[in-house]
N, C-alpha and C positions, 0 to 999 in steps of 0.2 A: 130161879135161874134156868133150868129147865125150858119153860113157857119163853123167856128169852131168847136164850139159842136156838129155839124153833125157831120163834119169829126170824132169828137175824137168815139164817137155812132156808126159810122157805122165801125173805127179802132174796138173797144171793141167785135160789135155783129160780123162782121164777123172773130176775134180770137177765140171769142168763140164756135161757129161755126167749124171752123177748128181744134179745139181742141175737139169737142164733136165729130167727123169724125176722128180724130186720136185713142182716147179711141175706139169709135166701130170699127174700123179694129186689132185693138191691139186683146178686147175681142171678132172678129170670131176667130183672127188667134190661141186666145190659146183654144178655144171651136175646132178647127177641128185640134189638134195636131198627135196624135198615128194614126196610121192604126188600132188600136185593134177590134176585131169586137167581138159582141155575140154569145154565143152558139146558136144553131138553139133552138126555142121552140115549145111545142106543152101545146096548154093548158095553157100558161102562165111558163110551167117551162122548163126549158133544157131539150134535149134530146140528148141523141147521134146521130151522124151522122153516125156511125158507124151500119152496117149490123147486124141485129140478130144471132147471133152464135158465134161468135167473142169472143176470149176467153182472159178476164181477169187476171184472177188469179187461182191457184190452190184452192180447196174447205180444203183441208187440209193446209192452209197458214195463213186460216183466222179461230182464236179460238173461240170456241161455248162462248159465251156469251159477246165477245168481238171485233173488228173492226179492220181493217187492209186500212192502205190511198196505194193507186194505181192508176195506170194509165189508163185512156182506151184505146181501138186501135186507137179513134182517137185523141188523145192527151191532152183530159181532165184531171185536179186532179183529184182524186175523194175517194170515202171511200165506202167502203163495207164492213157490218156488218151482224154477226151469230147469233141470237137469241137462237137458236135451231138447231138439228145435220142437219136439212136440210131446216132449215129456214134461207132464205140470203134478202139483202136490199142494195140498192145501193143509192149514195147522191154526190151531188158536194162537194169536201173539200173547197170549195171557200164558207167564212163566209159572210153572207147576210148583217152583217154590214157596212164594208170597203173593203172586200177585200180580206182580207189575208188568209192565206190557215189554216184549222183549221188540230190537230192531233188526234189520236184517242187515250183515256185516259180509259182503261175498256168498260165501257157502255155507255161513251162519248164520247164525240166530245168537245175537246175546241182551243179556238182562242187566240194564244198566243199575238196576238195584243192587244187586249181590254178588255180580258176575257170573251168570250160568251162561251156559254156550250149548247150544242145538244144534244135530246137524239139517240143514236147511230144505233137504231133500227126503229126510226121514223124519226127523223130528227130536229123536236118540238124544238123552242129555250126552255132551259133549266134556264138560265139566262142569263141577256143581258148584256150590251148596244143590242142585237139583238135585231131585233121585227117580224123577219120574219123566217119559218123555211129553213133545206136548201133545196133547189130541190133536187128529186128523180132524180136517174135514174134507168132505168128498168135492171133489170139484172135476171138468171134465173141460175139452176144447170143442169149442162148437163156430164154425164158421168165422176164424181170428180171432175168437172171445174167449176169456177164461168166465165159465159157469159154474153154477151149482150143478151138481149131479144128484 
C-alpha cells in the first residue's frame, strides 16, 4: 500500500510539474510574440529618429487653432497642432491608453477606441479612460514648413 501511494504522489507531483513547465513555455512564447519595437526615447518620451530639418507637412495644411494627424519622415503617426499663425506642437497620434491612433477634432485629439480626448495643443488627457498625456515631438517652422526639430 505504501509503495502505491508513492507511486500514485509522485504520478500526480510530477504531472503537475510537467504541466506548470508546459503553461510557462506557452506564457514566454506569447510574451515574445511581434518583432514590434519602441520609439527611441529621450526623457521618457519619444523622439523621432529622424534628423532635424525634415520636413513634415506644409504650415498652410495645418489650421490656426486646430490639428492635422501626419506622418513623420521616419514613419511615426503623429498630429501637429496650430495654436497661433506661428505657433506649432507636435505629439504621437498613438493614444496612451491602448493604443489606438487618436484623430484630430478642432482643439482635440480623440480616441475613437475608448473615448479619450487630448488637448491638441498640449497634449494633456482631456478625458479618459487615459491617464497619461501623449508624447511630444519636437517639430519647428522653417520657411512655410512644419519640420523636425
Amino acid at each position: 500500500m505504501t509503495a502505491q501511494s508513492h507511486t500514485r504522489r509522485t504520478v500526480l507531483t510530477t504531472g503537475a510539474a510537467v504541466a506548470g513547465a508546459a503553461a510557462g513555455t506557452v506564457a514566454l512564447a506569447a510574451c515574445g510574440g511581434g518583432e514590434t519595437e519602441s520609439p527611441p526615447t529621450q526623457g521618457g518620451q519619444p523622439s523621432s529618429a529622424a534628423p532635424a530639418g525634415q520636413r513634415i507637412t506644409a504650415l498652410s495644411d495645418v489650421p490656426v487653432g486646430g490639428a492635422t494627424a501626419v506622418t513623420t519622415p521616419d514613419g511615426q503617426d503623429a498630429i501637429v497642432s496650430r495654436r497661433g499663425q506661428n505657433e506649432v506642437a507636435g505629439f504621437s497620434a498613438v493614444c496612451t491608453h491602448q493604443g489606438c491612433k487618436v484623430a484630430p477634432e478642432g482643439a482635440e485629439l480623440v480616441c475613437p477606441c475608448h473615448g479619450s480626448r487630448f488637448d491638441a495643443f498640449t497634449g494633456a488627457v482631456r478625458n479618459g479612460p487615459a491617464t497619461e498625456p501623449l508624447p511630444a515631438i519636437k517639430v519647428a517652422i522653417e520657411q512655410g514648413q512644419i519640420v523636425t526639430a
